[in-house]
The first five atom37 places (N, CA, C, CB, O) and aatype in JSON, in Angstrom:
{
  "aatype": [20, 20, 20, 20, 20, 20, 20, 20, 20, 20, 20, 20, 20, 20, 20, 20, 20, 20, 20, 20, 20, 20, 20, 20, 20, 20, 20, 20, 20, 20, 20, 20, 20, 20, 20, 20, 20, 20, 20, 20, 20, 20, 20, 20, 20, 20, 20, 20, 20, 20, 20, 20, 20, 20, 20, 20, 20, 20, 20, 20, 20, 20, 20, 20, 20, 20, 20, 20, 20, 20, 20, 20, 20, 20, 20, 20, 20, 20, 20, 20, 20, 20, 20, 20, 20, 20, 20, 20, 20, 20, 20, 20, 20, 20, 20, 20, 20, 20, 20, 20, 20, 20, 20, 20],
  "atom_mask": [
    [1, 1, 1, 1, 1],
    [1, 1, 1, 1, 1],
    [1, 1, 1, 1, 1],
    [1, 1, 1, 1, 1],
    [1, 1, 1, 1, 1],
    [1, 1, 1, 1, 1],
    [1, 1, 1, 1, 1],
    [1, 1, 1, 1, 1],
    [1, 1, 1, 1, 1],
    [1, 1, 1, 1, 1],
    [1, 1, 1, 1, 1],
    [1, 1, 1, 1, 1],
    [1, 1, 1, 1, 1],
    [1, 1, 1, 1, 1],
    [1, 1, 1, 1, 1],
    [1, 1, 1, 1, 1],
    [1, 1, 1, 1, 1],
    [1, 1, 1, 1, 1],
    [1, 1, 1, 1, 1],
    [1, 1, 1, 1, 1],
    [1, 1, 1, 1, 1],
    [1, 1, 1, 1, 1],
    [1, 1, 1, 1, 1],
    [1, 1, 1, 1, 1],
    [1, 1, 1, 1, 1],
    [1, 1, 1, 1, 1],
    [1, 1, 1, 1, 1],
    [1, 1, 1, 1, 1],
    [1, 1, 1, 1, 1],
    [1, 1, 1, 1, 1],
    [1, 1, 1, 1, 1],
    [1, 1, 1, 1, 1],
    [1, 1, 1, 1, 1],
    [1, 1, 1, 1, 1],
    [1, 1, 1, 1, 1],
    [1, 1, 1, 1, 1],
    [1, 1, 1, 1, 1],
    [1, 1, 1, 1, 1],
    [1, 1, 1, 1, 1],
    [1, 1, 1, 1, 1],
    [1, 1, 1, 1, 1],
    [1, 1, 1, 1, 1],
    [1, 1, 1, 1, 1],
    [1, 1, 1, 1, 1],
    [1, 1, 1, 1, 1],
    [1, 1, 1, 1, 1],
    [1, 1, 1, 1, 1],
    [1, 1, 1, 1, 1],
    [1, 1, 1, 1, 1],
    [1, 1, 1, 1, 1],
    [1, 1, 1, 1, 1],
    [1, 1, 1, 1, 1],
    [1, 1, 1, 1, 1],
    [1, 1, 1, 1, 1],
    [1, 1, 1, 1, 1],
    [1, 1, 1, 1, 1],
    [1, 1, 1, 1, 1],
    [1, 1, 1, 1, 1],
    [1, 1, 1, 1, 1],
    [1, 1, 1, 1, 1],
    [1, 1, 1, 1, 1],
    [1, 1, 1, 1, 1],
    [1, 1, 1, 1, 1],
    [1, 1, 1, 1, 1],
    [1, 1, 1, 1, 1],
    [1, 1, 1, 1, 1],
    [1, 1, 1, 1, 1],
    [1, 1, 1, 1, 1],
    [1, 1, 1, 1, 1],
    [1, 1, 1, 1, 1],
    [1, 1, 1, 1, 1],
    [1, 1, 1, 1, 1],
    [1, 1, 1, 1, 1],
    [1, 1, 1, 1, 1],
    [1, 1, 1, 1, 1],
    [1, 1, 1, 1, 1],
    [1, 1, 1, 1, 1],
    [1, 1, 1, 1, 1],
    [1, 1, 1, 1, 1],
    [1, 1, 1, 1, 1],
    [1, 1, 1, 1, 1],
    [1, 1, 1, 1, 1],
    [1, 1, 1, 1, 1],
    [1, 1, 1, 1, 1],
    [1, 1, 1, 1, 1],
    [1, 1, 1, 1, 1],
    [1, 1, 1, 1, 1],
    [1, 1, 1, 1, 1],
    [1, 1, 1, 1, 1],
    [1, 1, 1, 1, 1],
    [1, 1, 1, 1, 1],
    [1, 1, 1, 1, 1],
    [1, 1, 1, 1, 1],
    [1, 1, 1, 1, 1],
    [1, 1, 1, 1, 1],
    [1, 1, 1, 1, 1],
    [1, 1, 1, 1, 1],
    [1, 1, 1, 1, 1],
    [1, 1, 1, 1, 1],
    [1, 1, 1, 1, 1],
    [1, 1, 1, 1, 1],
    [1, 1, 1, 1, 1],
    [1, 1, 1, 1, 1],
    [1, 1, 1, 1, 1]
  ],
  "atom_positions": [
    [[-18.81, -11.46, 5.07], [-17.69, -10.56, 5.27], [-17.96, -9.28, 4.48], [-16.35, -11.23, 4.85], [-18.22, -9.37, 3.28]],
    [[-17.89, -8.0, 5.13], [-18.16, -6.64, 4.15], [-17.14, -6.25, 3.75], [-18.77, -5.44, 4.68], [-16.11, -6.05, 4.4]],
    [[-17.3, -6.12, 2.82], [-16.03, -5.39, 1.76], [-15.21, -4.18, 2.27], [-16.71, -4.75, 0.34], [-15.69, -3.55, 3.21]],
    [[-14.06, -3.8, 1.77], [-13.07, -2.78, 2.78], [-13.43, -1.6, 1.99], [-11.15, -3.08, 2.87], [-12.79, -1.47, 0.95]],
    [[-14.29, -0.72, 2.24], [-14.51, 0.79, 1.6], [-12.94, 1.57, 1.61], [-15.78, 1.82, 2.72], [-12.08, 1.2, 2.41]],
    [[-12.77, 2.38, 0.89], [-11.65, 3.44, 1.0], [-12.21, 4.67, 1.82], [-11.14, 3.96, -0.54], [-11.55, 5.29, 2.66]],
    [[-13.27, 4.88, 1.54], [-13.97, 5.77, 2.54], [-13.77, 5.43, 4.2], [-15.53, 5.68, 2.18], [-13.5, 6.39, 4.92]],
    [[-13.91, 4.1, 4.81], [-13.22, 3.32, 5.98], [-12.08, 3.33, 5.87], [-13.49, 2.04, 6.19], [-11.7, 3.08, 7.01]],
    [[-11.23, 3.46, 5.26], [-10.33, 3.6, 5.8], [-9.48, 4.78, 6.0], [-9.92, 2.89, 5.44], [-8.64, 4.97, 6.88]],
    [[-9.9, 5.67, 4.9], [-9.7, 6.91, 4.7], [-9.86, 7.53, 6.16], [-10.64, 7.43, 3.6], [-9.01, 8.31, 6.59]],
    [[-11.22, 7.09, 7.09], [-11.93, 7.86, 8.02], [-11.08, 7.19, 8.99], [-13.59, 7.81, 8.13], [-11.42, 7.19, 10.18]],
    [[-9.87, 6.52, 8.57], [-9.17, 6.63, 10.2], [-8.47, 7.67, 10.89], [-8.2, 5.75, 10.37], [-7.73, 8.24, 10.09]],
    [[-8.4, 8.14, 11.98], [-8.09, 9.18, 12.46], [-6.3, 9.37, 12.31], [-8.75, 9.14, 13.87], [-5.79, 10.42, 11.9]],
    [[-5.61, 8.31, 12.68], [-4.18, 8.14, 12.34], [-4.18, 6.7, 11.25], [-3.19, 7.93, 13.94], [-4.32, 5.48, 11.37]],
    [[-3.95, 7.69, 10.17], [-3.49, 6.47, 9.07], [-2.37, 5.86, 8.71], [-3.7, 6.72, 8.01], [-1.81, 6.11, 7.65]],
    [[-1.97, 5.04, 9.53], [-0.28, 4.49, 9.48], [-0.52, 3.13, 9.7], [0.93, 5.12, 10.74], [-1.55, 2.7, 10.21]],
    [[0.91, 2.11, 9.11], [0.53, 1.12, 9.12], [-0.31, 0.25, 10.16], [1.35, 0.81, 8.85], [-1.13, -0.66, 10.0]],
    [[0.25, 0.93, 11.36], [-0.28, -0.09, 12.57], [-1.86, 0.13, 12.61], [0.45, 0.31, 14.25], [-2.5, -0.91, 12.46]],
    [[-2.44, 1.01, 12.75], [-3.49, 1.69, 12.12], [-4.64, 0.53, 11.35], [-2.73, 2.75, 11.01], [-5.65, -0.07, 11.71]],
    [[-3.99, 0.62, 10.38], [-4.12, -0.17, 9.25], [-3.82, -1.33, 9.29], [-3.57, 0.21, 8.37], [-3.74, -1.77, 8.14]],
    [[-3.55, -2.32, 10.27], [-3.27, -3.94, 10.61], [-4.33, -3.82, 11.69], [-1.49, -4.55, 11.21], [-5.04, -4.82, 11.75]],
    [[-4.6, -2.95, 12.49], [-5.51, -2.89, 13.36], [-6.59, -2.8, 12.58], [-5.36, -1.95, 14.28], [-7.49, -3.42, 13.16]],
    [[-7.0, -2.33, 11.54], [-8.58, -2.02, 10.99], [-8.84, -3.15, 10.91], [-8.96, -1.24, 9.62], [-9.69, -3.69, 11.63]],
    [[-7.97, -3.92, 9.78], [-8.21, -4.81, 8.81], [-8.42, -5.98, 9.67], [-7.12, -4.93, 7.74], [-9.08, -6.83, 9.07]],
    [[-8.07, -6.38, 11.0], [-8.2, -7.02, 12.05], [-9.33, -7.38, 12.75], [-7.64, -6.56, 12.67], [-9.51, -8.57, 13.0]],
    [[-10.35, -6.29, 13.21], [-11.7, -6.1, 13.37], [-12.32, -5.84, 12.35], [-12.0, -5.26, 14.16], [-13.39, -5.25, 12.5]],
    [[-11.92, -6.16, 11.06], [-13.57, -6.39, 10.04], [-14.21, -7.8, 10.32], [-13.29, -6.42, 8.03], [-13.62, -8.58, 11.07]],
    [[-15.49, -8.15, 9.71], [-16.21, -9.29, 10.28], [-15.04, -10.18, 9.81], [-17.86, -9.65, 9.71], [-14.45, -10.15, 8.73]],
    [[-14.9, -10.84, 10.7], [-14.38, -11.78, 10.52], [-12.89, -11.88, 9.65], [-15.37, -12.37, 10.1], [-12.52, -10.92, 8.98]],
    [[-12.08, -13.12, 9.74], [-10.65, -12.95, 9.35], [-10.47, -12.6, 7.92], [-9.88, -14.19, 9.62], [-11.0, -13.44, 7.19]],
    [[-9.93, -11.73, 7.34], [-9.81, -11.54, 6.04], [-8.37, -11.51, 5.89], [-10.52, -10.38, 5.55], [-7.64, -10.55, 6.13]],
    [[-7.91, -13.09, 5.3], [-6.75, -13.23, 5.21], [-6.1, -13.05, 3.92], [-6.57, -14.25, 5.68], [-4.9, -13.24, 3.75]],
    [[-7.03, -12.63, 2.91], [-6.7, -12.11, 1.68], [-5.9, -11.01, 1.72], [-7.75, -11.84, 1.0], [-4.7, -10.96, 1.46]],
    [[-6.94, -9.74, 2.2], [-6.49, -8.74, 2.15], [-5.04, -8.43, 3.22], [-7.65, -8.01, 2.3], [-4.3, -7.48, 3.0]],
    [[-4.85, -9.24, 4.18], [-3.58, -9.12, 5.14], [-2.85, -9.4, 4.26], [-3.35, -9.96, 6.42], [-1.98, -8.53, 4.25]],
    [[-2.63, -10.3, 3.28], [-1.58, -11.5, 2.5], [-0.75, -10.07, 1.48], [-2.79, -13.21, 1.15], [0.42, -9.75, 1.3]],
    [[-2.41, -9.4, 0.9], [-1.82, -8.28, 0.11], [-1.06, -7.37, 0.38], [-2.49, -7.68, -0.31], [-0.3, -6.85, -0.44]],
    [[-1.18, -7.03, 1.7], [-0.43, -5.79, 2.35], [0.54, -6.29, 2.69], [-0.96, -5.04, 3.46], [1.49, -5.61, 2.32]],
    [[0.89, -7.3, 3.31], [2.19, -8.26, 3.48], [3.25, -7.79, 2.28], [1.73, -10.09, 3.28], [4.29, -7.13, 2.37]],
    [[2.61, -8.34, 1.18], [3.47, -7.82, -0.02], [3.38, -6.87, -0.54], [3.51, -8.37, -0.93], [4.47, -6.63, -1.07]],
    [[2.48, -5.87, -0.8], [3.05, -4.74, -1.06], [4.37, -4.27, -0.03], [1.91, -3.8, -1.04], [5.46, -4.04, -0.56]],
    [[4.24, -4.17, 1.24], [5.02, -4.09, 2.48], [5.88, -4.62, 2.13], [4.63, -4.54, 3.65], [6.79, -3.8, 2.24]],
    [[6.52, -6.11, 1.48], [7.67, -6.58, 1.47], [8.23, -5.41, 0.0], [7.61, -8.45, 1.33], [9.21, -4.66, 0.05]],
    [[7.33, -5.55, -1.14], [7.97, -4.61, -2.35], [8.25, -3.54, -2.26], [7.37, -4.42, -3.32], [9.07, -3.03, -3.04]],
    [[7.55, -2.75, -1.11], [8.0, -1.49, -0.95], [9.38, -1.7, -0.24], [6.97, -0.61, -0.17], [10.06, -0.68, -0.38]],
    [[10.01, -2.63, 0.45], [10.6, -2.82, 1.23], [11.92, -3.06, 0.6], [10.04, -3.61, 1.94], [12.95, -2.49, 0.94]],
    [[11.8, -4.11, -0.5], [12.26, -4.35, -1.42], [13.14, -3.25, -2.17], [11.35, -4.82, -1.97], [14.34, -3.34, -2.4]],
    [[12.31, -2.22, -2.5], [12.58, -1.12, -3.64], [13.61, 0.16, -2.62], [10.69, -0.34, -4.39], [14.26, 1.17, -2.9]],
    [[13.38, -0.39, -1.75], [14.27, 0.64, -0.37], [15.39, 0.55, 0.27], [13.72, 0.7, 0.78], [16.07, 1.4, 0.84]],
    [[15.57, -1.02, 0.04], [16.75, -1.41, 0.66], [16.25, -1.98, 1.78], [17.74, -0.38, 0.91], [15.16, -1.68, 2.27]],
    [[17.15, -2.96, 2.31], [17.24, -3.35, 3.21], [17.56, -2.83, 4.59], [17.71, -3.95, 2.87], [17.18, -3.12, 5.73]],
    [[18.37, -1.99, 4.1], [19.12, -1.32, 5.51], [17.85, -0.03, 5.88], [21.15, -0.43, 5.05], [18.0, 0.8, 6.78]],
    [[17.14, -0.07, 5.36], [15.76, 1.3, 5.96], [15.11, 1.12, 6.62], [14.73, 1.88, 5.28], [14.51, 0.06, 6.49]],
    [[14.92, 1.63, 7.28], [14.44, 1.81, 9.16], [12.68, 1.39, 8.63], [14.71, 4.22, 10.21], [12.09, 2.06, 7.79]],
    [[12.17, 0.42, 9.18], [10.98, -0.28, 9.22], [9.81, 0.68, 9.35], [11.02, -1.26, 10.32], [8.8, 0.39, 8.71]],
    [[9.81, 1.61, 9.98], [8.48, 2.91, 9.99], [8.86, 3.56, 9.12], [8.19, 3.97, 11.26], [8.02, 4.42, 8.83]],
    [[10.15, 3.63, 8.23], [10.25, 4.37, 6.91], [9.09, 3.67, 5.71], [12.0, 4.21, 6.34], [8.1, 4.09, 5.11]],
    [[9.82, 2.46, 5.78], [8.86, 1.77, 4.84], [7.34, 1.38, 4.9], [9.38, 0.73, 4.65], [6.57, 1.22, 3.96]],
    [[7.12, 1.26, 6.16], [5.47, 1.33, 6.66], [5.2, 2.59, 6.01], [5.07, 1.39, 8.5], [4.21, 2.32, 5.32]],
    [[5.43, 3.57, 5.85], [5.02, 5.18, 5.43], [5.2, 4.86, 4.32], [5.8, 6.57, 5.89], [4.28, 5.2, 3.58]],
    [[5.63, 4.59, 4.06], [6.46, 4.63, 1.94], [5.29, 3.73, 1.71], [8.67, 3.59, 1.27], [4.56, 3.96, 0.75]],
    [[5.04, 2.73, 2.5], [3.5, 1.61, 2.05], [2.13, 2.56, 1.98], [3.07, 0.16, 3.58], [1.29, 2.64, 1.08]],
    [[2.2, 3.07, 2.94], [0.98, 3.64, 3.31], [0.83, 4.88, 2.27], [0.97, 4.07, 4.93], [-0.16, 5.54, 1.92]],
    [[1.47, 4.91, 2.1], [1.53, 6.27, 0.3], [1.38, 5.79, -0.54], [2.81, 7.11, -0.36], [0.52, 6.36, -1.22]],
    [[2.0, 4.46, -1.22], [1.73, 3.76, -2.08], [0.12, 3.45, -2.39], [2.47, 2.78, -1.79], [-0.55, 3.62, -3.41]],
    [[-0.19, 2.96, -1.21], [-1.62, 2.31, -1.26], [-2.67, 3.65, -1.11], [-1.84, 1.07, 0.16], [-3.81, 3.57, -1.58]],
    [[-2.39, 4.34, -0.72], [-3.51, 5.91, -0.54], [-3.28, 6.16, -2.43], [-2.53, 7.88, 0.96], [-4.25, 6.06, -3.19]],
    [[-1.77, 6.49, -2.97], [-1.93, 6.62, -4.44], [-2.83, 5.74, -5.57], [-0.69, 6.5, -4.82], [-3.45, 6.07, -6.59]],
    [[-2.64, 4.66, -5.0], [-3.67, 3.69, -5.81], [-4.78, 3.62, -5.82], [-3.63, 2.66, -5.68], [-5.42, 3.07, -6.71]],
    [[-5.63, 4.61, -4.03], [-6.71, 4.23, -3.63], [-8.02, 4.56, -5.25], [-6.89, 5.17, -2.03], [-8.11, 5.62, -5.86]],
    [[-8.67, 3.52, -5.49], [-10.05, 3.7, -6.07], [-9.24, 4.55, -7.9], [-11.36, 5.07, -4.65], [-9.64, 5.38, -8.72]],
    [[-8.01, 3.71, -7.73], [-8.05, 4.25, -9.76], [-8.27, 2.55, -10.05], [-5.85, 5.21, -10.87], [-8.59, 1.66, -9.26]],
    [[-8.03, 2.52, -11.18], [-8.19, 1.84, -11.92], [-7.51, 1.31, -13.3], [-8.96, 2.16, -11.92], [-7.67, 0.32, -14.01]],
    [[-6.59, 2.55, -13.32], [-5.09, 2.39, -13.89], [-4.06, 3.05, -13.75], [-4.99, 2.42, -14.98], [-4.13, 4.28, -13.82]],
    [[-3.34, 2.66, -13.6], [-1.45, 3.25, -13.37], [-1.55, 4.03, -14.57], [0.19, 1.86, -13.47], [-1.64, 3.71, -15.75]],
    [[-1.5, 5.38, -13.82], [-0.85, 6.48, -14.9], [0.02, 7.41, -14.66], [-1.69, 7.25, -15.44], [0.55, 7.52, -13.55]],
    [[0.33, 8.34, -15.85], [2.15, 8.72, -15.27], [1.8, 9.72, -14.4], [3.51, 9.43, -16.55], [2.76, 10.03, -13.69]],
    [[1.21, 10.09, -14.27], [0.83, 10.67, -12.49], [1.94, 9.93, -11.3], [-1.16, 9.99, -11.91], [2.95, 10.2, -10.66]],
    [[0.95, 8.8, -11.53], [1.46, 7.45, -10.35], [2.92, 7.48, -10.08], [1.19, 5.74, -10.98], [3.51, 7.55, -9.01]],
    [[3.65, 7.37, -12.08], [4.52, 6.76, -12.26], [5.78, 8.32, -11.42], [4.46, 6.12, -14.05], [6.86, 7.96, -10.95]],
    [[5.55, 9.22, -11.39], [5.81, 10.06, -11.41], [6.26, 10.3, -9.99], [5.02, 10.62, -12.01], [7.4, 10.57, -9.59]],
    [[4.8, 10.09, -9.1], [4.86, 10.24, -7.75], [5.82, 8.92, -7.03], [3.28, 10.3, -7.24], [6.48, 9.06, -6.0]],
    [[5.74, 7.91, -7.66], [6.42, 6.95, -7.38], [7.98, 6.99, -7.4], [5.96, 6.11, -8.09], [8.74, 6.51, -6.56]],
    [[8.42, 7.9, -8.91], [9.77, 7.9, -8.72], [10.6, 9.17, -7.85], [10.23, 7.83, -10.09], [11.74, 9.19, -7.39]],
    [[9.46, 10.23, -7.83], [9.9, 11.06, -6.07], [9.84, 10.39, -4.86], [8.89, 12.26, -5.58], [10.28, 10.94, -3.85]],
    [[9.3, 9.11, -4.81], [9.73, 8.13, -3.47], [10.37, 7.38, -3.34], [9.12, 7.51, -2.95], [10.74, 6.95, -2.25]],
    [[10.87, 6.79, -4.97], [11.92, 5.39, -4.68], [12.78, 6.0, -5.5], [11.48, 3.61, -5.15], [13.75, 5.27, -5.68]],
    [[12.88, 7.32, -6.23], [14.18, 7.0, -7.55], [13.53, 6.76, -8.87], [15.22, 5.47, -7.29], [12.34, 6.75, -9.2]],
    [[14.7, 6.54, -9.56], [14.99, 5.79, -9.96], [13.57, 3.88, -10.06], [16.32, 6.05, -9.2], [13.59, 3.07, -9.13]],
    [[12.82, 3.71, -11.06], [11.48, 2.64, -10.66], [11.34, 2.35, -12.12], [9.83, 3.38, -9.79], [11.35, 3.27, -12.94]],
    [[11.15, 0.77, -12.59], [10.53, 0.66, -13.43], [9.39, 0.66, -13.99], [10.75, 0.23, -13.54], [8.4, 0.87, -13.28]],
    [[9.28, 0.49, -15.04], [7.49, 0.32, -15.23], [7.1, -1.12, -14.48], [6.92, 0.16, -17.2], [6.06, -1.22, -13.83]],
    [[7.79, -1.92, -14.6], [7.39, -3.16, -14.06], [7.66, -3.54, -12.7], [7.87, -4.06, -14.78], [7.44, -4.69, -12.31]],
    [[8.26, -2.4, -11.75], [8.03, -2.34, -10.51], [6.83, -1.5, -10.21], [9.15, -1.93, -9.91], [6.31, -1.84, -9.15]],
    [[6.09, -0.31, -10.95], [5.65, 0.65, -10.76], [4.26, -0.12, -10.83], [6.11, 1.79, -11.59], [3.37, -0.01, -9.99]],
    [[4.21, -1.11, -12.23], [3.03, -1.83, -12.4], [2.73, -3.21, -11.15], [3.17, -2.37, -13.99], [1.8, -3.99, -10.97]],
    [[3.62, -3.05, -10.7], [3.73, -4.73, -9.64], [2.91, -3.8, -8.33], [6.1, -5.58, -9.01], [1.97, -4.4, -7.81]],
    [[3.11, -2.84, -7.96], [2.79, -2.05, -6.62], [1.69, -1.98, -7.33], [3.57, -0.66, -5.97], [1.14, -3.07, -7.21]],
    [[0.79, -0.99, -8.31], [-0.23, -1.11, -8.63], [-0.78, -2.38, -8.56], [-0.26, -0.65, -9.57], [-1.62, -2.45, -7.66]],
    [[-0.61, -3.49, -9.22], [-1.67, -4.78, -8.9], [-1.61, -4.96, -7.63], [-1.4, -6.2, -9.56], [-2.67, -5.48, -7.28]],
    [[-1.18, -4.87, -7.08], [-1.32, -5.65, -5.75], [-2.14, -4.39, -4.6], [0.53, -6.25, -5.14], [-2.64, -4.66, -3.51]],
    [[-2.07, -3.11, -5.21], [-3.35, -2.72, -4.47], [-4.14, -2.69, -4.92], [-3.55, -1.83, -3.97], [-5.09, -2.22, -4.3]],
    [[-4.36, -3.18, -6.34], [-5.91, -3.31, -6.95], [-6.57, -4.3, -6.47], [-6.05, -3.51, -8.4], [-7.79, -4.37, -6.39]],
    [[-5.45, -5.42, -5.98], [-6.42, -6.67, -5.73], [-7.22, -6.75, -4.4], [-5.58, -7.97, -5.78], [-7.97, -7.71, -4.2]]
  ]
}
């Protein structure tokens, strides 16, 4: 199984979630890791939004999340920053929960 470059995914022409369930779909073979992850980031972003928010809101709010994380290596107040111009109001320990889970 080859590993998911950010550069691949970067080079998609429309980068939105569906997009992005479609990539991750045609890599060799099933990579049910990386689906499991986006699942939950997707539910936490989802989470941090409310319930009542229109489902392509939060696909976008995901898909920002995970482009912010792309290829660091630590949550910094950059992150923390850009994060609370999208949700508010965010803890460190929501801010740090979205970070792990696109590191992994």
């Amino acid at each position: 199984m080859s590993p998911i470059s950010s550069s691949s995914l970067l080079s998609l022409r429309k980068f939105s979630w569906s997009s992005l369930c479609q990539f991750i779909e045609n890599i060799d073979g099933p990579n049910l890791e990386v689906a499991e992850n986006l699942e939950k980031l997707l539910g936490d972003v989802k989470e941090l939004m409310g319930d009542d928010e229109v489902m392509e809101v939060v696909e976008d709010a995901t898909i920002f999340v995970l482009k912010l994380f792309m290829n660091e290596s630590a949550m910094l107040m950059k992150h923390a920053m850009n994060l609370k111009k999208l949700f508010g109001p965010i803890s460190f320990q929501q801010s740090s929960r979205l970070f792990e889970v696109c590191a992994l």
